[in-house]
C-alpha positions as CSV (number, residue, x, y, z in Angstrom):
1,X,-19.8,16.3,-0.1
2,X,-18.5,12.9,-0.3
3,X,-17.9,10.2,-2.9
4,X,-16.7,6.9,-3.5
5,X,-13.2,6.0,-2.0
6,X,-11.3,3.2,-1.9
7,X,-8.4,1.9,1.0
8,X,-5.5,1.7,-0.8
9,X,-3.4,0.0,1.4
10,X,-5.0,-1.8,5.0
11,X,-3.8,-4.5,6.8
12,X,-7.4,-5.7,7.9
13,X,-6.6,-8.9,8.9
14,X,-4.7,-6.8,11.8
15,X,-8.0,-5.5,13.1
16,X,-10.0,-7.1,15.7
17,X,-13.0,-9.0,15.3
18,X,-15.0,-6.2,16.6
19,X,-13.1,-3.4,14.9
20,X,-13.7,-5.0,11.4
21,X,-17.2,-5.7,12.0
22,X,-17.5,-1.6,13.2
23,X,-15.3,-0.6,9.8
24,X,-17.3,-3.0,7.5
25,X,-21.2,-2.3,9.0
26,X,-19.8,1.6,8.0
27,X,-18.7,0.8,4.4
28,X,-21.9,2.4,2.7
29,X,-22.2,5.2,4.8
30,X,-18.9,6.3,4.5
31,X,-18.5,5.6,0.5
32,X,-16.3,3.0,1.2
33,X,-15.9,0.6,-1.8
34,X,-13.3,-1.8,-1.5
35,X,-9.8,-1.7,1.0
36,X,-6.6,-3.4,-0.9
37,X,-5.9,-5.9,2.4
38,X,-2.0,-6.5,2.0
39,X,-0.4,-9.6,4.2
40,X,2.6,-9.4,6.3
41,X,3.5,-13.7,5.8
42,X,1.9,-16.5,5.0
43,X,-0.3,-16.5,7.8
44,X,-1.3,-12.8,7.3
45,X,-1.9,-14.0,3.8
46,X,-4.5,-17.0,4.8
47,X,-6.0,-14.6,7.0
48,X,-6.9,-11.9,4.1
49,X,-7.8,-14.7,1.8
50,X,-10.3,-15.6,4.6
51,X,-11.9,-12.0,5.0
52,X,-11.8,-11.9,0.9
53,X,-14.0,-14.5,0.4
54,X,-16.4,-13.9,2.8
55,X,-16.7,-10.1,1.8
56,X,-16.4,-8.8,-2.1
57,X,-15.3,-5.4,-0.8
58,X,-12.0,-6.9,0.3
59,X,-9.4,-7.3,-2.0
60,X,-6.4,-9.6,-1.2
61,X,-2.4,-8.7,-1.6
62,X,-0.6,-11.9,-0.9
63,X,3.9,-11.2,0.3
64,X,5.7,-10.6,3.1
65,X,6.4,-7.4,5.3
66,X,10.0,-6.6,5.1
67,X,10.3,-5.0,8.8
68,X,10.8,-8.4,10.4
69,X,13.4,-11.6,10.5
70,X,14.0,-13.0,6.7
71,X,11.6,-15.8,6.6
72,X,13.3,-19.7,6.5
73,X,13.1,-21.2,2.9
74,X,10.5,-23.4,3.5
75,X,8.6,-20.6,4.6
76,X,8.9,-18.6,1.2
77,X,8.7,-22.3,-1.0
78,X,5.1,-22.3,1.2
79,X,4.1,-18.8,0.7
80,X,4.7,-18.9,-3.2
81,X,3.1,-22.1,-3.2
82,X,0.0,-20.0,-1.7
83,X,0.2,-17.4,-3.9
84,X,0.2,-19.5,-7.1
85,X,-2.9,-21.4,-5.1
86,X,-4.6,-18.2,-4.7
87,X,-3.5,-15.9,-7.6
88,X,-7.1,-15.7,-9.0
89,X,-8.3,-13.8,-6.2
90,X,-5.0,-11.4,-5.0
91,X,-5.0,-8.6,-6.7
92,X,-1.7,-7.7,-6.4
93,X,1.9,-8.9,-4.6
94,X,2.3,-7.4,-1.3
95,X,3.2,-5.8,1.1
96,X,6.6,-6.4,0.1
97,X,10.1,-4.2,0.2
98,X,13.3,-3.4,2.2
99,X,13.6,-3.3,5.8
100,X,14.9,0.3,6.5
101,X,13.3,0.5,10.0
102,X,14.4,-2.9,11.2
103,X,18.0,-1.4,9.9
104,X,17.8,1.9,11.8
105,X,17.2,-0.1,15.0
106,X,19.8,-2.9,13.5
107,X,22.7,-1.2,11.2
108,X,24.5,-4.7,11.0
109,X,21.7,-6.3,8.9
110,X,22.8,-6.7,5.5
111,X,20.4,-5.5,2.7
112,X,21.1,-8.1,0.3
113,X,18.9,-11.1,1.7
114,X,15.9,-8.6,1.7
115,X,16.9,-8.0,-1.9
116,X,17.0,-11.2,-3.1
117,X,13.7,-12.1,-1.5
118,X,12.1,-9.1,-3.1
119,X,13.3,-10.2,-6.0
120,X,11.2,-13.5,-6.1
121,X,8.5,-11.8,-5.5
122,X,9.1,-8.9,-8.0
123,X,9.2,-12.3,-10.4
124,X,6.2,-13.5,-9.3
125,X,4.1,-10.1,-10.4
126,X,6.1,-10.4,-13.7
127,X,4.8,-14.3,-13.8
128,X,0.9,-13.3,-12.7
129,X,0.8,-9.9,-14.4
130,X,-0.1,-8.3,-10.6
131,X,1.0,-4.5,-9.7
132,X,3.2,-5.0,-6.8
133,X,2.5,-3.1,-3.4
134,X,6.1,-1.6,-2.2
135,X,7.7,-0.8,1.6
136,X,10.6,1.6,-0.2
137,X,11.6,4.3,1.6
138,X,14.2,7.0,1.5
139,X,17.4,5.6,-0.1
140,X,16.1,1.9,-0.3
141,X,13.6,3.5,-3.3
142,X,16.6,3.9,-5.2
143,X,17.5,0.3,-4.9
144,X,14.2,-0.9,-5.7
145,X,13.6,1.7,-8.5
146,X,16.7,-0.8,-10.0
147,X,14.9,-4.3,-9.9
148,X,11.8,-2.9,-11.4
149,X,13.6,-1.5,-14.3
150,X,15.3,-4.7,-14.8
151,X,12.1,-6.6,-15.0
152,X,10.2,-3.3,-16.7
153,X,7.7,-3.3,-14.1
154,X,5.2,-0.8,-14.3
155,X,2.7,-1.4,-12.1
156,X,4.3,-0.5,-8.5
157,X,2.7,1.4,-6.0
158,X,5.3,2.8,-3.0
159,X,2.7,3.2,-0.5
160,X,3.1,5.6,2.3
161,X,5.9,6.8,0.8
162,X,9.4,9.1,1.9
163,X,12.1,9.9,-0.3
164,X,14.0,12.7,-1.6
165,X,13.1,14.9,-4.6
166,X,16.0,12.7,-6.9
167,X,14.0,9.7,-6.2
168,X,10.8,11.1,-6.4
169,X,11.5,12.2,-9.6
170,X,12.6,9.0,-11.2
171,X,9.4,7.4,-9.7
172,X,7.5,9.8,-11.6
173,X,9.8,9.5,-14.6
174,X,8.4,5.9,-14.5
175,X,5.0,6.4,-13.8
176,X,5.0,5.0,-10.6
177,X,2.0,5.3,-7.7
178,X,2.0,6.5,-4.5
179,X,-0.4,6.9,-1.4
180,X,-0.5,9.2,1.4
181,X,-2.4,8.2,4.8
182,X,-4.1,10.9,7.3
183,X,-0.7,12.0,8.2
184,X,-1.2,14.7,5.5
185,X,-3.1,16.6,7.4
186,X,-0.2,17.0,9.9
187,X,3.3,16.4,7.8
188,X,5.0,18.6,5.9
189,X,7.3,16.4,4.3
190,X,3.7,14.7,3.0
191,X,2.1,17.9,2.0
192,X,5.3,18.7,0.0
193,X,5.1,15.4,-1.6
194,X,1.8,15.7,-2.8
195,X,2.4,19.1,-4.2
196,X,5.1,17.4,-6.6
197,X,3.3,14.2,-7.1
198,X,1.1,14.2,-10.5
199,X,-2.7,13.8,-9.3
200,X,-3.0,11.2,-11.8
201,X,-0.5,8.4,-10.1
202,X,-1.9,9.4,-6.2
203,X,-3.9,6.9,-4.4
204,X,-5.1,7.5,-0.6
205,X,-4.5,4.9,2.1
206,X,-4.8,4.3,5.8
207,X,-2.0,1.8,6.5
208,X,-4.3,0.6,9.1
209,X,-4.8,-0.2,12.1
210,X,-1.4,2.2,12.4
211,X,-2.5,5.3,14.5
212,X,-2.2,8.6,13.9
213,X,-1.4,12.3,15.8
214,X,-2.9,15.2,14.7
215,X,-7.1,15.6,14.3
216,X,-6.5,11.5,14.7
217,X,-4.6,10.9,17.9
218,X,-6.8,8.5,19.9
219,X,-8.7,7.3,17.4
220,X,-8.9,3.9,15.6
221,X,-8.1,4.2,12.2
222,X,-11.1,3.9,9.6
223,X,-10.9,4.1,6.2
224,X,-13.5,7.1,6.7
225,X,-10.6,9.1,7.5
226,X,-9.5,9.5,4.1
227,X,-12.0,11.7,3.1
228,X,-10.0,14.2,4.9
229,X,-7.0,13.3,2.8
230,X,-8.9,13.8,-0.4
231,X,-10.3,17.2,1.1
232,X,-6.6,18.3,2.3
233,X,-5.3,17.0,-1.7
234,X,-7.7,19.2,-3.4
235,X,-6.7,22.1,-1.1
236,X,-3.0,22.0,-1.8
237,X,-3.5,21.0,-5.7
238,X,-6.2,24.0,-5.9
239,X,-8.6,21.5,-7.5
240,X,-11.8,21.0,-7.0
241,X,-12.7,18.2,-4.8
242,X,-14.7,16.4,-6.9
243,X,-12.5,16.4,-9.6
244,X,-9.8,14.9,-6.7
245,X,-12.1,11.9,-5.9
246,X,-13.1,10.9,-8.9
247,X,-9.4,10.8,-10.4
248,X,-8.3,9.0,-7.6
249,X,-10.8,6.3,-7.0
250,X,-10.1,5.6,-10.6
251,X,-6.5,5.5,-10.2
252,X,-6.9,3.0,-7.8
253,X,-9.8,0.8,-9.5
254,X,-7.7,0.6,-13.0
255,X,-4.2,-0.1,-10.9
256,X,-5.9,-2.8,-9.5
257,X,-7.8,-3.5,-12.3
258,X,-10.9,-4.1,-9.5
């Protein structure tokens, strides 16, 4: 049995011509209703305003990926610009965050430019009333758990989400949203999370066009796949599945407010 889902978090414009066309020709038959299509930069960002308005099942996130170079100050004066262009039809600010990756690979970048971008952005979903759409992992989720307290944000959704249980408590504390991705069906560090994360601040996502192992490896990703996700959430919440979609594709309709 299968109902209604929604893509919490894709990068479509990342897709292929051919892969979107095979992912959007599918969206009825696989209960697909809408995929929240985050931007990397301002080019990622024309791109998903593009696919947004020539599909109504696409809706837009307009920021910038933190896992690459900080962008030149023209090039956030530009982006902003874009955003306050477009705000009618983004639904939210993001993909937006810290760069812990880029700092594994690169210790000697300092956080604090990363900060201070977020921060603009963080201002500009205060200014446009948007939920913001969140790269924080591990200990960086403390340090952005800090700026949206400081501006009482609410609406913030840590997508694909690691942390500890300290963190994840706060997060919950604050009524934060998460998403997993098909790696639930393989991770235990995701399974655990979703056995401690309240069903009614989940939302599912593919992250796509990342790949995954497991039952996935060597597949493209499709938003398809997260009917497996809602199955494997029911399982370890003991729920029953409908009950699991239903609360979920209204999590993510109202934090969306789509």
């Amino acid at each position: 049995m299968r109902k209604p889902i929604i893509d919490a978090h894709i990068h479509f414009d990342l897709y292929d011509t051919n892969e979107r066309f095979i992912i959007l020709q599918g969206m009825e038959t696989n209960k697909i209703k809408s995929l929240i299509s985050v931007s990397n930069n301002l080019s990622s960002a024309k791109k998903t305003l593009h696919l947004a308005k020539s599909n109504p099942s696409i809706k837009a996130g307009f920021g910038y990926h933190p896992e690459q170079e900080l962008p030149k100050v023209n090039e956030v004066e530009e982006l902003i610009k874009f955003i306050n262009n477009n705000q009618s039809i983004m639904v939210a600010i993001g993909e937006v965050g810290l760069p812990y990756y880029l700092r594994q690979k690169n210790p000697n970048i300092s956080i604090d430019p990363y900060i201070e971008l977020l921060e603009i952005f963080v201002q500009q979903a205060v200014h446009y009333n948007k939920p913001l759409v969140l790269h924080a992992i591990y200990d960086d989720a403390q340090v952005v758990c800090n700026l949206l307290e400081k501006y009482s944000i609410k609406k913030a959704h840590f997508h694909w989400f690691k942390g500890d249980q300290k963190v994840i408590e706060r997060m919950i504390d604050n009524g934060y949203f998460i998403s997993v991705t098909p790696d639930l069906l393989y991770k235990k560090r995701t399974h655990d999370l979703v056995k401690l994360y309240p069903l009614s601040k989940l939302m599912v996502e593919t992250d796509g066009p990342w790949p995954f192992d497991g039952p996935f490896k060597g597949k493209m990703t499709h938003p398809a796949m997260i009917h497996f996700v809602i199955q494997e959430i029911a399982t370890i919440k003991k729920l029953d599945i409908s009950t699991v979609y239903e609360k979920i594709y209204q999590n993510t309709k109202e934090f969306y407010s789509i």
